[in-house]
C-alpha positions in Angstrom: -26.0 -48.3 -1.1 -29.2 -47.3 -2.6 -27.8 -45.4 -5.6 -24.3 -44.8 -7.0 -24.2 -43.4 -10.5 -24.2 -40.1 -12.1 -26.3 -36.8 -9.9 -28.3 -35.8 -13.0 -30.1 -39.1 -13.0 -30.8 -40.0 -10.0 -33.9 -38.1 -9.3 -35.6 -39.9 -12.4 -33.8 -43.3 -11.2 -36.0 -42.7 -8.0 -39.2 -41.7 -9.9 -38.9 -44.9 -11.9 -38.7 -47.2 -8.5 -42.6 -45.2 -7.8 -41.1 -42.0 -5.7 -42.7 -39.0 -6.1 -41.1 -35.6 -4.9 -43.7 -33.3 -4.0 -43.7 -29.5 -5.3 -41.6 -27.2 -3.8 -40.1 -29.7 -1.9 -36.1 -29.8 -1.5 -34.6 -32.7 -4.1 -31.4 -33.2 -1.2 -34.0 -34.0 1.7 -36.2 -35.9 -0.7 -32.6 -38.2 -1.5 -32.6 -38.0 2.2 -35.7 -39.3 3.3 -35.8 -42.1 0.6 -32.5 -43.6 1.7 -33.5 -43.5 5.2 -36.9 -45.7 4.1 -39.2 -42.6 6.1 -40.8 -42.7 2.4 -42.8 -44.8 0.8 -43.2 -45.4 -3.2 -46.6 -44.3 -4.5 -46.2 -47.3 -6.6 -44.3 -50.8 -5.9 -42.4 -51.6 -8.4 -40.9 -55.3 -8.5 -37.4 -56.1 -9.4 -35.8 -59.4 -10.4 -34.3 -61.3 -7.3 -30.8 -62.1 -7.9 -28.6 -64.7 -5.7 -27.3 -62.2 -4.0 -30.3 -60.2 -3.3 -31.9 -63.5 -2.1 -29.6 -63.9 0.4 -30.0 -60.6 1.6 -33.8 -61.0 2.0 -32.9 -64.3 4.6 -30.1 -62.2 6.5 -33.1 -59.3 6.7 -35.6 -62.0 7.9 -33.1 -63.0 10.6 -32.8 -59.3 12.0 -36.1 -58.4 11.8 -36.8 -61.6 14.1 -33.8 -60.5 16.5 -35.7 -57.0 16.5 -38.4 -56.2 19.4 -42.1 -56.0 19.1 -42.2 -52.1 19.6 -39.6 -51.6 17.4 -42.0 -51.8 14.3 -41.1 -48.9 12.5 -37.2 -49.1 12.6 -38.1 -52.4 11.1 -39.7 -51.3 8.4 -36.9 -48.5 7.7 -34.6 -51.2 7.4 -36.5 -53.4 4.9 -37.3 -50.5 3.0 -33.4 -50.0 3.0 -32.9 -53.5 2.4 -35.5 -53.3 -0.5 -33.5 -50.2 -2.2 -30.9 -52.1 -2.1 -32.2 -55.0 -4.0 -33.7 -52.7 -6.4 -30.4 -51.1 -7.1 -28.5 -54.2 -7.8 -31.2 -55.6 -10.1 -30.5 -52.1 -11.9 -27.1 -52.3 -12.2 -27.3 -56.2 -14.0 -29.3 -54.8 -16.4 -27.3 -52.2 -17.5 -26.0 -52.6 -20.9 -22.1 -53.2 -20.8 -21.0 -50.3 -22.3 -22.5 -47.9 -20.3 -21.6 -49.9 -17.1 -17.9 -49.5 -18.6 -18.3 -45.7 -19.3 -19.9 -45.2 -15.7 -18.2 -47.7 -12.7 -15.6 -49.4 -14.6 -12.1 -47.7 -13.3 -10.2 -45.9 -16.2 -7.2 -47.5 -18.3 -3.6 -46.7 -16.7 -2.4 -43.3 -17.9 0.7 -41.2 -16.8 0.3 -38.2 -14.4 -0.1 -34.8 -15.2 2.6 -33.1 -16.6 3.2 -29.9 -13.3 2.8 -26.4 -15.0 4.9 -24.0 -15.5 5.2 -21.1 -12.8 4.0 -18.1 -14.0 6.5 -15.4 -14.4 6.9 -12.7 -12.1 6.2 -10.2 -14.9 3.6 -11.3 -16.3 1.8 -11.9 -12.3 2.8 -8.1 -12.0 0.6 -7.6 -15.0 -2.3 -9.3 -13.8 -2.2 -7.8 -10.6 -1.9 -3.9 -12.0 -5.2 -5.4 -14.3 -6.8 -6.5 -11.2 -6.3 -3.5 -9.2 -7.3 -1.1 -12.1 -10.6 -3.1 -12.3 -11.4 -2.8 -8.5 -10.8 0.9 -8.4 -12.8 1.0 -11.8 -16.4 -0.8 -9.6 -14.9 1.2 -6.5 -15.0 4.3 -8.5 -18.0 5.9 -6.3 -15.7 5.6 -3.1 -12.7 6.7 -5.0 -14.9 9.9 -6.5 -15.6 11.1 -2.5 -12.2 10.1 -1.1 -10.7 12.2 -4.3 -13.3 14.9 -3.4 -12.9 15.1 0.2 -9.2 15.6 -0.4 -10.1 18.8 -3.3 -11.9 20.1 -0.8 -9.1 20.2 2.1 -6.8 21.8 -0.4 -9.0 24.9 -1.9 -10.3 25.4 2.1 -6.8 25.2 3.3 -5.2 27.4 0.6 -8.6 30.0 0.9 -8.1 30.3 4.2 -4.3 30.3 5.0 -2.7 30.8 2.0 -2.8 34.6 1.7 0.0 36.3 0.6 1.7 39.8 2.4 0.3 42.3 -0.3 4.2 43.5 -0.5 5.5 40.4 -0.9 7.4 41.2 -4.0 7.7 44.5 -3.1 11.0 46.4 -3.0 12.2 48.2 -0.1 14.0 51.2 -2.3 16.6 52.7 -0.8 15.3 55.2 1.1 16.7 53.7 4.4 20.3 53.0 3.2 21.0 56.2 5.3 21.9 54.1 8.4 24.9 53.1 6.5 26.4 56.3 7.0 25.3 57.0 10.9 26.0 53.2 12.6 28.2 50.6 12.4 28.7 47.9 10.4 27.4 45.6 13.1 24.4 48.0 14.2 23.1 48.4 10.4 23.1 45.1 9.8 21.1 44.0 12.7 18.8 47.7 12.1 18.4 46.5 8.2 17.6 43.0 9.4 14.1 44.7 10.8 13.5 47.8 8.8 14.5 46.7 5.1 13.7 42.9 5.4 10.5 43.0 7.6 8.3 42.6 4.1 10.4 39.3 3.1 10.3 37.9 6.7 6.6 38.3 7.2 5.9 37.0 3.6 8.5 34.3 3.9 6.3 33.0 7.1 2.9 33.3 5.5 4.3 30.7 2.9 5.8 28.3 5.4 2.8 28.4 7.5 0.8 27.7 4.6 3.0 25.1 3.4 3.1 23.3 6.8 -0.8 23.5 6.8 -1.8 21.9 3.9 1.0 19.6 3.5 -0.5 17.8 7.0 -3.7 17.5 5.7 -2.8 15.9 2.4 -0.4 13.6 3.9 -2.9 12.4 6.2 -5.8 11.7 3.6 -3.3 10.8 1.3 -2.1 8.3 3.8 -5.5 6.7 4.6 -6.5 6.5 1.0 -3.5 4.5 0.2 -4.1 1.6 3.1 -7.1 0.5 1.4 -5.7 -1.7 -1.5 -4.0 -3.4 1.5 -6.1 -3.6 4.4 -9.7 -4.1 1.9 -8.0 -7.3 0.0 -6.3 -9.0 3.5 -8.0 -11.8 3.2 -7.3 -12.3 -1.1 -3.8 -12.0 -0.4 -3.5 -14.4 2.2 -4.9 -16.7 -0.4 -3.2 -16.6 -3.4 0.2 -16.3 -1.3 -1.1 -19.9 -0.2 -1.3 -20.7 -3.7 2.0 -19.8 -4.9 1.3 -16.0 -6.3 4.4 -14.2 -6.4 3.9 -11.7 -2.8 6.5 -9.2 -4.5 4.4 -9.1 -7.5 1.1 -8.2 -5.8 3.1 -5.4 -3.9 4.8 -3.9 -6.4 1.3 -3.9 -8.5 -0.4 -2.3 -5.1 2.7 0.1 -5.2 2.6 1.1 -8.7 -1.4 1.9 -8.5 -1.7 4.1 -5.5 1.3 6.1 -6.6 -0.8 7.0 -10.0 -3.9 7.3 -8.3 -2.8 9.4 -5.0 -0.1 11.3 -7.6 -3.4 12.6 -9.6 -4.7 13.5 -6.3 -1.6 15.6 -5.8 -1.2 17.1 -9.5 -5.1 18.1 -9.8 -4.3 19.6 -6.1 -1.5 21.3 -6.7 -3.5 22.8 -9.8 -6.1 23.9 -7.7 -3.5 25.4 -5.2 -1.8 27.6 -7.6 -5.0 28.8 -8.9 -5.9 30.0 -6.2 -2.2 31.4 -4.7 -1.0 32.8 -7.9 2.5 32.8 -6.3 5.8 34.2 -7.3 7.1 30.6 -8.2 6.5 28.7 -11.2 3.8 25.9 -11.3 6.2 23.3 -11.8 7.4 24.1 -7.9 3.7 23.3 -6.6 3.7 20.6 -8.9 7.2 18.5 -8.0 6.2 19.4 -4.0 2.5 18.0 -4.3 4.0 14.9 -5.8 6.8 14.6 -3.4 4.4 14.6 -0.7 2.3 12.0 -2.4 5.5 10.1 -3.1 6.2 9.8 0.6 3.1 9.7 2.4 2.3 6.5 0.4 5.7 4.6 1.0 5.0 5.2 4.5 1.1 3.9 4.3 1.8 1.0 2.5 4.7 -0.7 5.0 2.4 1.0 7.7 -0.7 -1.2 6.3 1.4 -4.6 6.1 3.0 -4.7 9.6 -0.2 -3.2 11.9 -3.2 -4.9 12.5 -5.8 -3.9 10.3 -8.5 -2.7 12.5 -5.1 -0.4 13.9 -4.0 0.9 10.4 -6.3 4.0 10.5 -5.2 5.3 13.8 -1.5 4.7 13.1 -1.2 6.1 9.7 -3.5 9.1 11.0 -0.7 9.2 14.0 2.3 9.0 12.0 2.1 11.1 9.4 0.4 14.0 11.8 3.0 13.6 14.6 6.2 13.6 13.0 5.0 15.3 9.6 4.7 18.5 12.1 7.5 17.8 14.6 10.1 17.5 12.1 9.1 19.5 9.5 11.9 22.2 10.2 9.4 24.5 12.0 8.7 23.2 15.5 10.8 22.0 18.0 12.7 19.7 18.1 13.1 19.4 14.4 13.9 22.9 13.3 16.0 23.4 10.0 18.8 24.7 12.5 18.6 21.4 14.5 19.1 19.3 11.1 21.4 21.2 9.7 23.3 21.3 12.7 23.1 17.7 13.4 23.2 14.8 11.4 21.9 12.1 12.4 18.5 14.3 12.5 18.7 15.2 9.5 18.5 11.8 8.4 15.6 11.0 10.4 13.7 14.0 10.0 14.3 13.2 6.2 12.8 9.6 6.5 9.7 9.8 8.5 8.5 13.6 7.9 6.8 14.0 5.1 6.7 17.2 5.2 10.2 17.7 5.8 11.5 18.5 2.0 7.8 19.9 1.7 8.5 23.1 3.6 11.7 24.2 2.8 10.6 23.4 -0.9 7.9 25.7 -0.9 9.6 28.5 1.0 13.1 28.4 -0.5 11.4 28.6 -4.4 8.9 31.4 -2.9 11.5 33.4 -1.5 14.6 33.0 -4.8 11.5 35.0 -6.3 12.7 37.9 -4.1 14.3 40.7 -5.4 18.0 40.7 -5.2 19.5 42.6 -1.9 16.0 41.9 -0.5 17.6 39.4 2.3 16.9 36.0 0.5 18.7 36.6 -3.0 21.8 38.5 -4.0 23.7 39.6 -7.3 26.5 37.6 -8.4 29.2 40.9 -8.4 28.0 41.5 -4.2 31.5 40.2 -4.0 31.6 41.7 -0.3 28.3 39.5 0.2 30.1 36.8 2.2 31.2 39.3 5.3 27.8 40.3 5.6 26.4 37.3 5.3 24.8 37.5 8.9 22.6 40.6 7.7 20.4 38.1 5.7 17.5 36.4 6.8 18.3 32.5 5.8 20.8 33.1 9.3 18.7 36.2 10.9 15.2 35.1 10.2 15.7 32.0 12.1 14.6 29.6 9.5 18.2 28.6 8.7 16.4 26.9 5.2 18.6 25.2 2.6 22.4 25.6 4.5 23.8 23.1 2.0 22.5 24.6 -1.2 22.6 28.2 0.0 24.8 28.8 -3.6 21.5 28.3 -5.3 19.2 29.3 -3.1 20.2 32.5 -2.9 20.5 33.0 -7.1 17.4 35.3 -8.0 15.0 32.9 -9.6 11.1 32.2 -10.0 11.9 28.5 -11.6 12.1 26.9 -7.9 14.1 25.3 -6.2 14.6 21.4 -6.1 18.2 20.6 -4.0 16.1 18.1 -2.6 14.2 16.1 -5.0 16.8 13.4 -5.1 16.8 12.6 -1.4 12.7 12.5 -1.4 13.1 10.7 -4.3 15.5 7.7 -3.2 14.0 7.9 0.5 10.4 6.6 -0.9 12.0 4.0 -2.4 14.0 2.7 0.3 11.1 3.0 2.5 9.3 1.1 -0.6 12.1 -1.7 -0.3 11.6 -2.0 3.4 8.0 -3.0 2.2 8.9 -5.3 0.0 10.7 -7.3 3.3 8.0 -6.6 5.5 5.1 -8.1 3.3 7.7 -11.2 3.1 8.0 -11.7 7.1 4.6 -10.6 8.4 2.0 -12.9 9.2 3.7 -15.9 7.0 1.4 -18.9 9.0 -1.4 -17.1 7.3 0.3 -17.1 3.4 0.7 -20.7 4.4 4.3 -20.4 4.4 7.3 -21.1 7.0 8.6 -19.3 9.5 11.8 -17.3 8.3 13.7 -19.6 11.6 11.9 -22.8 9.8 12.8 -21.6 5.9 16.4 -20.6 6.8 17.3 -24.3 8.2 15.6 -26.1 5.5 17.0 -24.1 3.0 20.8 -24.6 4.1 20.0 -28.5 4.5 18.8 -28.5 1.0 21.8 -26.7 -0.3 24.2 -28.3 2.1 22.8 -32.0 0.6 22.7 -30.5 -3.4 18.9 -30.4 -3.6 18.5 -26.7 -4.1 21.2 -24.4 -5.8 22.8 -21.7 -3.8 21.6 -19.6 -6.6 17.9 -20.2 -6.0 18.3 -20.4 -1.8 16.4 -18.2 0.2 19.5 -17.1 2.8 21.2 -15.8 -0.8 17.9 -14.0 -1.8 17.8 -12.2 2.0 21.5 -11.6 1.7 20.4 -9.7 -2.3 17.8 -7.9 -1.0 19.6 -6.7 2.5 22.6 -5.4 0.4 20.1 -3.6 -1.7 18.4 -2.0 0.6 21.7 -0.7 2.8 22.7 0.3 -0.9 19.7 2.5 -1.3 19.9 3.3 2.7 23.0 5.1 2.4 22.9 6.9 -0.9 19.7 8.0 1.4 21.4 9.7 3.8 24.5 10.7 1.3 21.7 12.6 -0.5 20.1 14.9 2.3 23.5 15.4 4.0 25.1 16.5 1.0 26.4 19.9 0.4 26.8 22.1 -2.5 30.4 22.1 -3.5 30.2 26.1 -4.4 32.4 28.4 -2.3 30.0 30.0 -0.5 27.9 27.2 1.6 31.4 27.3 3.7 30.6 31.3 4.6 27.0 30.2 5.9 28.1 27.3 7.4 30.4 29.4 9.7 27.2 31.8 9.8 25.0 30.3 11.8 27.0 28.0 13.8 
């Protein structure tokens, strides 16, 4: 030992003993090269010899005489060691006691720390949100051009393909109600079908095309927008789950902030759409839809983000949302709206992994209650033969087959839209939020520093089986809580997209088109 004592003194310890450090030169290789005698003092200083020291001097005689005669120089290394040495202890013995106590005595005996308090889930929720609001605040040039980019895809899509029939809230008149009178009842129907309805059809698939259009862009920018607060801080989360943080708390705080940011997105895009539209439904129907689709295509990205790679997350979120957004929208095969009406279990997964699925028919069915009545999507309340025709109307004719368990509503004349189906989107984002929740506790747990769910289920029933952990605060109860919860918010899922209107009528169009 050639030094022990406190860092900020040792380089003038050192100067004292006649070491010089040369300008510019590093102060951890100058330590270096002292200690390993390559450097000599500019000045020898002399130091008291102690017993001890003196003794060391004799053992250093003996091994330098041991040492051969080319072997000068590590000779003189190791008296220059020896020498340090010497110089150090002489230093220490002339310390003054009190400062020898304060720096190399050992402290008195004192108790350990008291362990702190876990911090509340709550209150990690709120540092989290804080965290996240601060990284989109120094990220705010990337959030600017991914905000942009996604303005841009709504006025091009809704310029381009968003053009309305010019008659679309024309009325026919009744200037062809003369086939009444010369055909059947069978024969007008089918002949009004394509004479008197042709201006509803043709502007009824304008707005679905439209609808389908832009919904598939948004979802997938929407999508990729939202993986970034997961894939970007990967490596942050891996370490404060090794420290303890609360893992739901940083997901819920993830959830809570893409939601607002991506639901701006949607609000100051559906803004934009209507502008430029001006369609027969209220705002408040472009509004609820553009959310909706927000609402879902971030439930999806997030769980997406956790259980992919990350260098994968892109691609998949890109595929996900494009491929089934589109083949189960209710427009192409095979998830057409009379494919899930018709069957069930399609309708429920149509309703869980299209995002586009409740965007459609929400669009269309509010665009079209805007119709006049008797134009083929709306009717008067005193048509009281209206059920035995029912056929002659496009919802059935049209092959759309749109909103068979509402058609009560649907087919009430009325510009205020049409939400049957807010509910279901509603509760399927947050199942599909719960299933996150799950996933961002069982994926990649060696790198949160934590167990494997085989390893924490065995050591939690030991520990409850022997008393040391309550049943209450096991992790086989909390799995057990949060399964039930989520089969809980599963089913009232699927209760809410199958469900049916109890009016009347949705029995006469459910005989319609089947």
């Amino acid at each position: 030992t050639v030094y022990h004592g406190p860092g900020t003194e040792a380089r003038a310890y050192f100067q004292n003993l006649g070491f010089k450090m040369q300008q510019g030169e590093s102060q951890a290789d100058w330590f270096l090269d002292i200690s390993s005698g390559d450097v000599e003092p500019s000045v020898d200083v002399e130091v008291g010899v102690t017993a001890e020291s003196d003794n060391l001097e004799e053992e250093s005689a003996e091994d330098d005489g041991n040492l051969g005669q080319d072997d000068g120089t590590l000779a003189k290394a190791h008296l220059a060691r020896e020498k340090l040495y010497r110089q150090f202890l002489a230093h220490f013995d002339n310390l003054p006691s009190v400062q020898r106590a304060e720096i190399y005595d050992p402290p008195d005996a004192f108790d350990l720390p008291v362990s702190p308090k876990p911090v509340p889930s709550w209150l990690q929720f709120v540092v989290q949100l804080r965290r996240n609001t601060l990284l989109s605040w120094r990220n705010r040039d990337s959030r600017i051009i991914d905000f942009g980019v996604l303005m841009i895809a709504v006025f091009l899509m809704t310029l381009l393909g968003g053009n309305q029939p010019k008659n679309w809230n024309g009325n026919p008149g009744s200037d062809l109600l003369w086939i009444k009178f010369i055909a059947g009842q069978g024969d007008a129907s089918s002949m009004l079908n394509f004479l008197v309805f042709r201006y509803a059809i043709g502007g009824l698939g304008s707005v679905i095309t439209y609808s389908m259009m832009v919904g598939l862009v948004l979802s997938v920018l929407i999508g990729l927008n939202t993986t970034k607060i997961i894939t970007e801080k990967r490596l942050e989360f891996y370490r404060e789950a090794q420290s303890n943080a609360n893992t739901t708390a940083y997901y819920v705080a993830a959830t809570v902030t893409t939601t607002i940011e991506q639901g701006f997105s949607a609000f100051v895009g559906s803004v934009l759409a209507y502008l430029i539209l001006n369609p027969s439904a209220s705002f408040v129907v472009y509004l609820w839809n553009f959310f909706m689709l927000s609402w879902l295509s971030v439930s999806w990205a997030l769980l997406l983000s956790i259980i992919v790679p990350p260098k994968s997350v892109s691609t998949v979120v890109s595929f996900f949302m494009a491929f089934f957004g589109l083949l189960f929208c209710g427009q192409t095969q095979p998830g057409t709206f009379k494919a899930l009406y018709s069957s069930p279990a399609m309708a429920v997964f149509a309703g869980f992994v299209s995002p586009l699925r409740f965007f459609v028919e929400g669009i269309g069915v509010s665009e079209a209650r805007c119709l006049p009545q008797q134009s083929g999507y709306t009717v008067a309340e005193e048509a009281f033969n209206y059920p035995e025709y029912e056929q002659s109307y496009p919802y059935a004719f049209d092959r759309t087959f749109m909103a068979r368990t509402d058609a009560s509503t649907s087919t009430v004349q009325s510009c205020s839209g049409w939400f049957w189906w807010v509910p279901a989107s509603l509760v399927v984002g947050i199942t599909i939020r719960i299933a996150g929740v799950v996933a961002i506790h069982l994926s990649n747990r060696p790198k949160q520093g934590k167990k494997t769910i085989r390893t924490e289920i065995v050591d939690d029933f030991n520990k409850c089986r022997s008393g040391k952990k309550s049943i209450f605060q096991s992790f086989i109860l909390i799995g057990i809580l949060v399964f039930l919860v989520f089969s809980g918010f599963f089913a009232l899922s699927c209760w809410l997209i199958l469900r049916e209107n109890p009016e009347t009528f949705s029995r006469f169009v459910r005989a319609a088109t089947e």
